[in-house]
C-alpha positions as CSV (number, residue, x, y, z in Angstrom):
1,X,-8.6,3.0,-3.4
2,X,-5.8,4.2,-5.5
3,X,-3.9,2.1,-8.2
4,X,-0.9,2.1,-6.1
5,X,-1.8,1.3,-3.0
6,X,-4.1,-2.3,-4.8
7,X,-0.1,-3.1,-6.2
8,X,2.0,-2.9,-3.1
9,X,-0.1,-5.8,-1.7
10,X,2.4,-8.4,-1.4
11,X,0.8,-11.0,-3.1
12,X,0.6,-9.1,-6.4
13,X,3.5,-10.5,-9.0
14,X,5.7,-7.9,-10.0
15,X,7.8,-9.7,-12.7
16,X,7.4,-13.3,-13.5
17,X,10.5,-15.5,-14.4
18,X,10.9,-17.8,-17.6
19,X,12.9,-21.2,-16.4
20,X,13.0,-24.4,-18.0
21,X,13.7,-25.8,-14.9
22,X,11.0,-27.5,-12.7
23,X,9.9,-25.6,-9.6
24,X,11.7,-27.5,-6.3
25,X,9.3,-28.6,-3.7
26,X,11.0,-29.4,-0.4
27,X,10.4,-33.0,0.9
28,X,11.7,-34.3,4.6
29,X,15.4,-35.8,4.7
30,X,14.8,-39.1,5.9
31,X,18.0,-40.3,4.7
32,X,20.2,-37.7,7.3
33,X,17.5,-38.1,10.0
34,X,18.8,-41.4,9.8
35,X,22.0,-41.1,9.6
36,X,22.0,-38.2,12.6
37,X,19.8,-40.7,15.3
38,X,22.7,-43.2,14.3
39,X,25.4,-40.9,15.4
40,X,23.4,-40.0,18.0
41,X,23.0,-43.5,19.4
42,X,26.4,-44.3,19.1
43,X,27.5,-41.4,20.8
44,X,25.2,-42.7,24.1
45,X,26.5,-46.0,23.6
46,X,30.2,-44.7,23.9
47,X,29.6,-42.2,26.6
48,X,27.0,-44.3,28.7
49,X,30.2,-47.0,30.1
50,X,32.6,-43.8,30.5
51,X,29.9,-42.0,32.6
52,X,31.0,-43.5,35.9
53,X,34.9,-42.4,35.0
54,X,33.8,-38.9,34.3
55,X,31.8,-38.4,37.3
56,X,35.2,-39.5,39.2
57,X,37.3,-37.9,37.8
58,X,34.8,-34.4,38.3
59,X,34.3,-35.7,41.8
60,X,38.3,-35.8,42.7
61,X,38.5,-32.4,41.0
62,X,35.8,-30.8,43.0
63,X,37.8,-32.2,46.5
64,X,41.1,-31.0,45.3
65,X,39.8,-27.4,45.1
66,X,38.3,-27.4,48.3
67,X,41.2,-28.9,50.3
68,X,43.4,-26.8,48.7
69,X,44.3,-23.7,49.0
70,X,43.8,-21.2,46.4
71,X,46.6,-18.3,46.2
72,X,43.8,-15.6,45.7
C-alpha cells in the first residue's frame, strides 16, 4: 500500500490539541428526566378531568357541521 492511502484511514490523528482542560465525558441527565416525567404527569393530571368536556365540545362541533349547511 501507498503512504497515503495508510493516512486517510479515519482513525489516524492528524493534529493533536494541547488543553488544560479535562476531556468531558457525557453522563445521563437524571435531574431533567426528572423534572420532564413531572411536567408530564401534571399535564395528564390536568387534562385527564377536562377529557370528558373536550370530547363534548368536539362532539357538538362534529353535529353542527353536518346539520348545517355548508355554502360550498
Amino acid at each position: 500500500m501507498s503512504e497515503s492511502a495508510e493516512s486517510d484511514e479515519p482513525g489516524v490523528l492528524k493534529r493533536t490539541y494541547r488543553t488544560v482542560t479535562p476531556g468531558y465525558r457525557g453522563r445521563e441527565d437524571v435531574e431533567m428526566n426528572a423534572i420532564g416525567w413531572g411536567i408530564l404527569l401534571g399535564l395528564v393530571l390536568i387534562l385527564i378531568p377536562l377529557l370528558p368536556f373536550i370530547v363534548i365540545v368536539w362532539f357538538v362541533g362534529k353535529v353542527l357541521e353536518a346539520v348545517t349547511p355548508s355554502g360550498e
